[in-house]
C-alpha positions as CSV (number, residue, x, y, z in Angstrom):
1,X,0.0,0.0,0.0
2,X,1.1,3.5,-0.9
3,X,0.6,7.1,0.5
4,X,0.9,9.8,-1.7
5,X,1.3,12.3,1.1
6,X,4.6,10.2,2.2
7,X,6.0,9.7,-1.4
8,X,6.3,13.9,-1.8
9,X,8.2,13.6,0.9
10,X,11.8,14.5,-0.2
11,X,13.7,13.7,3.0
12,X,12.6,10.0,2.3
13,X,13.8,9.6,-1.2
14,X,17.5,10.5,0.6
15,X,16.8,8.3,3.4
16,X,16.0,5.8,1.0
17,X,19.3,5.8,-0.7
18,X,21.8,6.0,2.5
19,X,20.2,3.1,3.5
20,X,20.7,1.2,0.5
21,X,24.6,2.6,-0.2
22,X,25.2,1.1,3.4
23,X,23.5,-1.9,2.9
24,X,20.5,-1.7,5.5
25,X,16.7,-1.7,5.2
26,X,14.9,1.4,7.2
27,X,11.4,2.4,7.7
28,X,9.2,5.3,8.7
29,X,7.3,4.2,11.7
30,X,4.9,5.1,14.1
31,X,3.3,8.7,15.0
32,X,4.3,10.1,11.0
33,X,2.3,7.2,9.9
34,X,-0.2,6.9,11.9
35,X,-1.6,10.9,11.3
36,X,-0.8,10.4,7.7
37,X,-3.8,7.7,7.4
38,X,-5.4,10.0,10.2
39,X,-4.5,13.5,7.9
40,X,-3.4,15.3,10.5
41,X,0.1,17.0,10.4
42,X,3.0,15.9,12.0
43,X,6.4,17.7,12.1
44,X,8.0,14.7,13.8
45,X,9.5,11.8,12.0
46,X,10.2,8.1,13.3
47,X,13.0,5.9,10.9
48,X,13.8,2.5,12.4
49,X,16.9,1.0,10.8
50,X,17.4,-2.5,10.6
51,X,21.4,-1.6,11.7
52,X,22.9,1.3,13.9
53,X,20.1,3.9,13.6
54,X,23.1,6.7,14.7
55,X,25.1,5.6,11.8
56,X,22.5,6.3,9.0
57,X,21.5,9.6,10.5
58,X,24.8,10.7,10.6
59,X,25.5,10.2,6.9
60,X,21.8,11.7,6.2
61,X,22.5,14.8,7.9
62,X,25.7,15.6,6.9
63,X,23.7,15.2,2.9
64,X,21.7,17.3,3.9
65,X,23.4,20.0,5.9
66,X,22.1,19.5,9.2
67,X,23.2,19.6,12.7
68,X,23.0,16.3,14.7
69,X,22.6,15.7,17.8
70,X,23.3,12.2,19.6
71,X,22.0,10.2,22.1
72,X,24.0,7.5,22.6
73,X,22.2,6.2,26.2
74,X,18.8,5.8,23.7
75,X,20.6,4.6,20.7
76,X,19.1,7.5,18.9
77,X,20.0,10.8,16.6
78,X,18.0,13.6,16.0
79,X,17.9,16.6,13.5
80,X,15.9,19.2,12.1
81,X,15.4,19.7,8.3
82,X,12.6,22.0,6.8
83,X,10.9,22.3,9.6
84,X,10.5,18.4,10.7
85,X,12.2,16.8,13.4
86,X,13.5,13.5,12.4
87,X,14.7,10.9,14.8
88,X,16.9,7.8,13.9
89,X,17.1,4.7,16.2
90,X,18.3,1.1,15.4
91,X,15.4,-1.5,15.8
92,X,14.8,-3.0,19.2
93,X,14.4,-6.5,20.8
94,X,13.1,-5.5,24.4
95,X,12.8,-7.1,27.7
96,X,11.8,-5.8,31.3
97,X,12.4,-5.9,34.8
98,X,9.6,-5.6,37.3
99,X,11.1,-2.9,39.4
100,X,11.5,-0.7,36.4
101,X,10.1,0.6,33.4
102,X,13.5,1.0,31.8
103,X,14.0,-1.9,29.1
104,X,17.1,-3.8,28.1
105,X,17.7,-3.5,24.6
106,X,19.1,-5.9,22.2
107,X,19.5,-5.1,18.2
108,X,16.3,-6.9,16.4
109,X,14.0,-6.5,13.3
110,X,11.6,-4.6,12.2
111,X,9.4,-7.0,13.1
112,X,10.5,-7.2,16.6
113,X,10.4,-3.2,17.0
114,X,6.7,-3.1,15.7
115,X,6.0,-5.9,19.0
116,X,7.7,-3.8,21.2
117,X,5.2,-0.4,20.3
118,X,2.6,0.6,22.4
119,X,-0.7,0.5,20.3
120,X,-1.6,-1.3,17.0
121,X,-2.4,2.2,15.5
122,X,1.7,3.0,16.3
123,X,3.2,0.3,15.0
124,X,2.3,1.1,11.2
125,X,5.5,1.6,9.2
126,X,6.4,3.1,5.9
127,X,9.2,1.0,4.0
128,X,11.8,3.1,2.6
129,X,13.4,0.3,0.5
130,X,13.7,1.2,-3.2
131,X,11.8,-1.9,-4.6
132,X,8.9,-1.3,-2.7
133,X,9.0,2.3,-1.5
134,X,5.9,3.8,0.6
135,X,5.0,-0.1,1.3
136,X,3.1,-0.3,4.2
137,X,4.2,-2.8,7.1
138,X,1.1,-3.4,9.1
139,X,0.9,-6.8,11.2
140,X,-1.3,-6.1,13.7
141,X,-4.2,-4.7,11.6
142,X,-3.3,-1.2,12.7
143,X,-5.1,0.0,9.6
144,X,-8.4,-1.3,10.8
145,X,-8.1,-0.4,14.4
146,X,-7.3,3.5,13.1
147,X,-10.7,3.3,10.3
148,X,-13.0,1.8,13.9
149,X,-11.3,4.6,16.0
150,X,-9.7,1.6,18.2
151,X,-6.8,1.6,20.9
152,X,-5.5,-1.7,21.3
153,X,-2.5,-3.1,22.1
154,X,0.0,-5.4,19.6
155,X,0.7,-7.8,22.2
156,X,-1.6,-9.1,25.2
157,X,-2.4,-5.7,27.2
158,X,-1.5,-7.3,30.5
159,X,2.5,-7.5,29.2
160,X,2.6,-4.3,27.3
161,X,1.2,-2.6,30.6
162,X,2.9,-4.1,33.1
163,X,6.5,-4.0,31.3
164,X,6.0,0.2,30.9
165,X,3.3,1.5,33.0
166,X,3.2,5.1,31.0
167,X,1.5,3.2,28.5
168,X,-2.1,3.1,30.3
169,X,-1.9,6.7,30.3
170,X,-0.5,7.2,27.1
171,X,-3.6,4.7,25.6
172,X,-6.4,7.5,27.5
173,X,-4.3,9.9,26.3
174,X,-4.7,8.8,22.7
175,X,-8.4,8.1,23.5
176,X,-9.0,11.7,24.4
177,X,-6.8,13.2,21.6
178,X,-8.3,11.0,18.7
179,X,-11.8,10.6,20.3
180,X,-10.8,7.1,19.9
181,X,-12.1,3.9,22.5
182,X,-10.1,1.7,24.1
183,X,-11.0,-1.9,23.4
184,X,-12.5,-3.6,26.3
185,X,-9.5,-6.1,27.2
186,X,-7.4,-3.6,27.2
187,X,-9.6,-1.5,29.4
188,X,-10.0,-4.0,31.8
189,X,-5.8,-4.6,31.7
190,X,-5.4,-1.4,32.7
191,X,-8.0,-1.3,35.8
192,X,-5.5,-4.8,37.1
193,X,-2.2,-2.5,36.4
194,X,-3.1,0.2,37.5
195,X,-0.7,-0.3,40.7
196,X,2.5,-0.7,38.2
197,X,2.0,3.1,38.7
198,X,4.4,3.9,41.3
199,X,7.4,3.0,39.2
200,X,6.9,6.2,36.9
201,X,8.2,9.5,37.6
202,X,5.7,11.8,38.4
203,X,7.2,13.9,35.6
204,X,6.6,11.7,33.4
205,X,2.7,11.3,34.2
206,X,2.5,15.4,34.5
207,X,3.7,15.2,30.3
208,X,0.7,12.9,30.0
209,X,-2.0,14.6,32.0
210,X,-0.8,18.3,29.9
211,X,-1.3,16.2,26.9
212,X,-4.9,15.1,28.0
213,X,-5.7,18.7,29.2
214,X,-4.7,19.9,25.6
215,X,-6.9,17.3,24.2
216,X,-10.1,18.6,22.3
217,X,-12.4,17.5,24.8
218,X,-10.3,16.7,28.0
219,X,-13.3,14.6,29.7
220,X,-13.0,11.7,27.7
221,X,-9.4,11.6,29.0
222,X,-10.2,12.4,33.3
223,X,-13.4,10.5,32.9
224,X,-11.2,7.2,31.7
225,X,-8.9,8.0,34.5
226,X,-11.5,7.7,37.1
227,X,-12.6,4.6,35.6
228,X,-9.8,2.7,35.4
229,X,-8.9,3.5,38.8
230,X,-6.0,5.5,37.8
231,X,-6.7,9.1,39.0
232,X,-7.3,7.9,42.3
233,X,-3.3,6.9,42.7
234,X,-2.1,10.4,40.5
235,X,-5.0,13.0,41.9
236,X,-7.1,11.8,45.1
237,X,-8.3,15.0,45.6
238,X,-10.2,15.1,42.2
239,X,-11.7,12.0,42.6
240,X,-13.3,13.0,46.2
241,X,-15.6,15.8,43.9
242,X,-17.5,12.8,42.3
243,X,-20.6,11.6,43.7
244,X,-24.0,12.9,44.8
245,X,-25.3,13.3,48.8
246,X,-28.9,13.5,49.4
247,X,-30.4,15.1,52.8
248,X,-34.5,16.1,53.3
249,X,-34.6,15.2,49.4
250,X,-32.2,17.7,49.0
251,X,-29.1,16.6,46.8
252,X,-26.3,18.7,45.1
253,X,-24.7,18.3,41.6
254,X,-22.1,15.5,41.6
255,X,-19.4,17.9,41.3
256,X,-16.7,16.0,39.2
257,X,-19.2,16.0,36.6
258,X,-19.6,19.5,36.6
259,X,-15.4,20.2,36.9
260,X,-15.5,18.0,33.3
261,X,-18.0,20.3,32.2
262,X,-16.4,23.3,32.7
263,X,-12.9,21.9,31.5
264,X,-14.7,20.9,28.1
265,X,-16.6,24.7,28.1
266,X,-13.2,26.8,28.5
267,X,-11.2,24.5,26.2
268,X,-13.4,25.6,23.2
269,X,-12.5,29.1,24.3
270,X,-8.9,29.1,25.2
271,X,-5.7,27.0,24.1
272,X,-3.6,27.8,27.9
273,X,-2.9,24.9,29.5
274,X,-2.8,26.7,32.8
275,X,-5.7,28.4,32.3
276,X,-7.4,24.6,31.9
277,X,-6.0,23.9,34.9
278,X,-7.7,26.3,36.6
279,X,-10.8,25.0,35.2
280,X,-9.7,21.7,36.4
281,X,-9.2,22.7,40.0
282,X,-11.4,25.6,40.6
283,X,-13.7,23.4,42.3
284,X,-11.2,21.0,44.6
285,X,-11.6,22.8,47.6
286,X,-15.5,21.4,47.8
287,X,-15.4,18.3,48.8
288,X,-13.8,19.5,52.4
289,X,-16.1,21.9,52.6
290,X,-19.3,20.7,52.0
291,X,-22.2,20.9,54.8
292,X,-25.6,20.4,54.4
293,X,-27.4,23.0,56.3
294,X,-31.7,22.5,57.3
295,X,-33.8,24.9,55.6
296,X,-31.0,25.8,53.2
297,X,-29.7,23.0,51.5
298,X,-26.2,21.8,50.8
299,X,-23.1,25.0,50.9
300,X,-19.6,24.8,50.0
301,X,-18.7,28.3,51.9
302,X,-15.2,29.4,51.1
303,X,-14.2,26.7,48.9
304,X,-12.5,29.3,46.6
305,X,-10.3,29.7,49.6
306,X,-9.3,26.5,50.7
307,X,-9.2,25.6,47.1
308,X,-6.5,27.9,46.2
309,X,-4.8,26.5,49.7
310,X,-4.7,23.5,48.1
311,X,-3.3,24.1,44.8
312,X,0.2,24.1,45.5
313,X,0.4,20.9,47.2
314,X,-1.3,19.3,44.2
315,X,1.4,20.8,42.0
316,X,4.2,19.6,44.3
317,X,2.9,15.9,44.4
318,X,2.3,16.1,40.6
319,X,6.1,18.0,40.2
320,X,4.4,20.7,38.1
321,X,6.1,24.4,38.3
322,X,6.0,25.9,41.9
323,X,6.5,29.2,39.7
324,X,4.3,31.6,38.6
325,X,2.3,29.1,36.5
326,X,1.1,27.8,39.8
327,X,0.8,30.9,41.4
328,X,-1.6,32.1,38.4
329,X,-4.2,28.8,38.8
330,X,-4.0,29.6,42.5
331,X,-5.2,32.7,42.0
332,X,-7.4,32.0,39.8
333,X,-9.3,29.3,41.5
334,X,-9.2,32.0,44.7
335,X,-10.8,34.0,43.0
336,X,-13.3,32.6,40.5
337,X,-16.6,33.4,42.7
338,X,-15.7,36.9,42.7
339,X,-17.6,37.8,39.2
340,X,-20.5,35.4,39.9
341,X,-20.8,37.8,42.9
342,X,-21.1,41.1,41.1
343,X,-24.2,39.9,38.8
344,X,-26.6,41.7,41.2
345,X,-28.7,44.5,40.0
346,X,-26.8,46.9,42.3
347,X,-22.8,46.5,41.9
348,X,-21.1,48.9,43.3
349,X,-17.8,50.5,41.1
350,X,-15.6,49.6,44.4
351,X,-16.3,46.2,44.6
352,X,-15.4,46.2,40.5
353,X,-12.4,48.5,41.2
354,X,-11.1,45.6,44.2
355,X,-11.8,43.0,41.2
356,X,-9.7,44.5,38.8
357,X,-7.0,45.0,41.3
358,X,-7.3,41.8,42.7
359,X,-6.9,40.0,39.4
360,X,-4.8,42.6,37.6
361,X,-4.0,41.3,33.9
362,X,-5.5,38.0,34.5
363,X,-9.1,39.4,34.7
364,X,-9.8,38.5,31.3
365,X,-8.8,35.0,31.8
366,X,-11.0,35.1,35.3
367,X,-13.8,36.0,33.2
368,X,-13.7,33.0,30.6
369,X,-13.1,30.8,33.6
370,X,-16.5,31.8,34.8
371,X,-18.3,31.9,31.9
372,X,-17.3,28.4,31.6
373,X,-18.4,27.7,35.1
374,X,-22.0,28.4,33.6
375,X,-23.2,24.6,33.9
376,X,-26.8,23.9,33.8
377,X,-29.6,21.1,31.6
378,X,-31.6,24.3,31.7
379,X,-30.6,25.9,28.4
380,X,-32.8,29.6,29.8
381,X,-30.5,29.3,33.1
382,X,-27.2,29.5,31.3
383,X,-28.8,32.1,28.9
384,X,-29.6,34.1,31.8
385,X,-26.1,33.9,33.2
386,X,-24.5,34.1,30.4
387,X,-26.2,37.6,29.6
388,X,-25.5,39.0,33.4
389,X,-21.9,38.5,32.7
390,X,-22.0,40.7,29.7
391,X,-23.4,43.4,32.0
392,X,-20.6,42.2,34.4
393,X,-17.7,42.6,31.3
394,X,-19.8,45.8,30.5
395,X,-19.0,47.4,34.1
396,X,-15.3,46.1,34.5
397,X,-14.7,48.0,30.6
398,X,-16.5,51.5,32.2
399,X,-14.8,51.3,35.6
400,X,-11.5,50.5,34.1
401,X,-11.4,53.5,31.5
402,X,-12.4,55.7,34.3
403,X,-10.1,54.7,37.2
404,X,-7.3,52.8,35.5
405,X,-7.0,49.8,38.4
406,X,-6.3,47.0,36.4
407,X,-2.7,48.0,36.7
408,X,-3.1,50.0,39.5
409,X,0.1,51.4,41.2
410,X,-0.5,53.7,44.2
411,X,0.2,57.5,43.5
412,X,2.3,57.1,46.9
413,X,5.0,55.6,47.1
414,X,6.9,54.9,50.6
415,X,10.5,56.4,49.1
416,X,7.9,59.7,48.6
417,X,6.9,59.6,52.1
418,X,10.4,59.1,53.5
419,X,11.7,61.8,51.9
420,X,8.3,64.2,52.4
421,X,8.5,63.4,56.6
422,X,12.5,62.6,56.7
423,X,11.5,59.0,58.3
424,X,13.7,55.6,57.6
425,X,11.9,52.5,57.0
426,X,8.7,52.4,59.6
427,X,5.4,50.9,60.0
428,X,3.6,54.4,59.3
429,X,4.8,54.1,56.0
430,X,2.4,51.2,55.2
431,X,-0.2,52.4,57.0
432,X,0.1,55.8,54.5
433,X,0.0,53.6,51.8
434,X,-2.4,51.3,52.8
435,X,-5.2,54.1,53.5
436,X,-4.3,55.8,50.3
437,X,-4.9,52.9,47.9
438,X,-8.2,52.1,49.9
439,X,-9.4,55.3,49.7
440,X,-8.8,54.9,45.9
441,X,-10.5,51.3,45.9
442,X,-13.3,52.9,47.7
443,X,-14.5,55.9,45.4
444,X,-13.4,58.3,48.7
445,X,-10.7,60.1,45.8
446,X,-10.3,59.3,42.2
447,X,-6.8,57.6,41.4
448,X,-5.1,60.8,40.5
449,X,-1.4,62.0,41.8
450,X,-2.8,65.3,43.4
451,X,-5.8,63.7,45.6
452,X,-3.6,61.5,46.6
453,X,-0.7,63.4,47.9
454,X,-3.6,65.6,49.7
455,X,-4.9,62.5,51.6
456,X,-1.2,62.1,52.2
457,X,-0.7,64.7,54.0
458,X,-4.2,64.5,55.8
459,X,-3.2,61.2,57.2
460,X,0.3,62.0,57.8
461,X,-1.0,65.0,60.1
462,X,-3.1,62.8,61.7
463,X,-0.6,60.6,62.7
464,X,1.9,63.6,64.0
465,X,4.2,63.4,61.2
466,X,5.6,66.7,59.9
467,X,6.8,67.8,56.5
């Protein structure tokens, strides 16, 4: 079988013939293949090589002018050529050892490198021999399983999970990129391995779970993950969210349901992975805050707050960034009731103003979050919502042009005051500032240089400080 898209290809004509000057058969395998059937692009390029992988890419590279680089722990060689990156490694024989997910490697065949791939739809490979170029090699029906939108495993699923664990995430990965099912054997293989976990780097899973989060439609991914049993061992704390509680026929939405919903509603709006994360966690701090109350039902009061408490503890145990990344979902996540609580009929301009300074540059980014938040079967509820928030957007635009918060820097500053009063460093400095800004927050003076400096010297008087 041949594919046009992959005969155009110029790089594999060259290929083609380094191989054959030096006497070795190589193929295209994997990923390349797999989106070529699929027709989606792919700048990254697979060639298995029936020989020393290293040894072909450094004769293709050097025909082609490009800088190598070599990996000789992985057996591998990489370069870049018109935009592609395109990887070389000899074809594997592998074999495991229980305690690790790390293989040892022995030289093999094609064949034996398409056994040792994760999923039937990655083992597909491209020959790159002259007598029957663009060939397809495809033993395990891969083919088929990509045209029925099928992950399954070449081998029996029990041995390809338990010799690399990373490949149960990788299949509801795959799942939740391609909108592809996992077969039911395999399914059920994953739910018995899924303690094999704890020999992967929690790195290595963080990769996974960005790559499910940056799926189209990130549920199909987390709701897998719940199924199997999975995100229980990488993310208790999401798990606790699911599930409904019913007191005086009073119950409350099930509230991992709802945290899917809201992913899948912001991903159509917004490629940020950390702005999907946000989405993802908003919510966590619920479960440990959840009362039911007589006469008023079930509350979650200050989950925002414990919520963002928790956030960097969940990045820690996952080793994402403890930078700003983090700080940015924690904030976030703190503050995504704040919006919800300005659709009243009567918002005042300071509690906008204390919005806008609260979330500075992110407010826009608050905003979609909370839009996305808008979860209900009731199609004239989220209408309703969804039109306060305009008025909501409508507000922030007015009180911004006329009070300039959103990167609000206080008209005072405490080198000013020190050199006004002759003072070192002191605690009447902050308190200066401090009554400053929240008279500015508050409406009390606009946020203009001269009010301020005339507040200044109100409070300053106050306080028995001279000038």
């Amino acid at each position: 079988m041949e594919n046009s898209i992959f005969l155009t290809n110029k790089i594999f004509g060259i290929i083609s013939q380094v191989a054959s000057e030096n006497g070795v058969r190589a193929f295209v395998i994997g990923g390349y293949v797999r989106d070529c059937f699929l027709g989606r692009p792919c700048k990254d390029i697979d060639v298995v090589v029936e020989g020393s992988g290293i040894e072909i890419a450094e004769k293709v590279a050097a025909k082609v002018g490009s800088k190598l680089s070599v990996f000789k722990n992985f057996g591998t060689a990489m370069f870049r050529y018109n935009g592609m990156e395109i990887e070389f490694v000899g074809a594997r024989r592998e074999s495991y050892r229980r305690e690790s997910r790390k293989p040892i490697v022995e030289d093999g065949t094609l064949e034996d490198d398409q056994k040792r791939r994760d999923f039937t739809i990655n083992a597909l490979a491209f020959s790159l021999q002259a007598d029957d170029f663009g060939h397809l090699v495809d033993p395990f029906d891969g083919v088929k399983d990509l045209q029925a939108g099928l992950i399954r495993t070449p081998l029996d699923p029990d041995t390809t999970y338990s010799d690399d664990p990373l490949r149960m995430i990788r299949a509801i990965r795959f799942a939740s990129q391609l909108s592809f099912e996992i077969v039911p054997e395999s399914l059920e293989s994953i739910s018995r391995n899924k303690g094999r976990l704890k020999i992967l780097s929690r790195e290595r899973i963080s990769d996974e779970l960005h790559k499910i989060m940056l799926s189209p439609k990130p549920s199909v991914g987390f709701n897998l993950l719940e199924k199997t049993g999975l995100l229980e061992l990488i993310m208790p704390q999401l798990t606790k969210l699911r599930g409904v509680e019913t007191q005086e026929g009073k119950g409350h939405k099930d509230n991992f349901a709802h945290t899917l919903q809201v992913v899948d509603n912001i991903c159509s709006q917004t490629d940020n992975l950390w702005l999907r994360w946000a989405a993802l966690l908003h919510d966590i701090g619920k479960p440990s805050t959840k009362r039911y109350e007589p006469g008023i039902g079930w509350t979650f009061h200050s989950h925002d707050f414990i919520g963002g408490k928790m956030v960097p503890a969940i990045f820690k145990q996952l080793k994402m960034p403890l930078n700003e990344k983090m700080k940015y979902v924690q904030k976030l996540v703190q503050l995504h009731l704040r919006p919800i609580a300005l659709v009243q009929d009567e918002v005042t301009d300071s509690a906008v103003r204390r919005l806008l300074f609260d979330a500075g540059e992110d407010i826009e980014d608050l905003m979609t979050l909370c839009e996305a938040d808008i979860t209900s079967k009731n199609d004239k509820i989220v209408a309703k919502h969804k039109k306060n928030f305009l008025l909501v957007r409508q507000k922030l635009v007015e009180v911004e042009a006329k009070d300039r918060i959103r990167n609000f820097n206080n008209p005072i500053s405490g080198e000013l005051i020190m050199k006004k009063y002759n003072i070192e460093p002191c605690k009447e400095i902050g308190i200066i500032k401090e009554y400053v800004k929240e008279a500015i927050l508050e409406g009390v003076i606009e946020n203009d240089y001269d009010q301020a400096y005339a507040l200044m010297e109100k409070k300053a008087a106050e306080m028995g400080l001279q000038g």
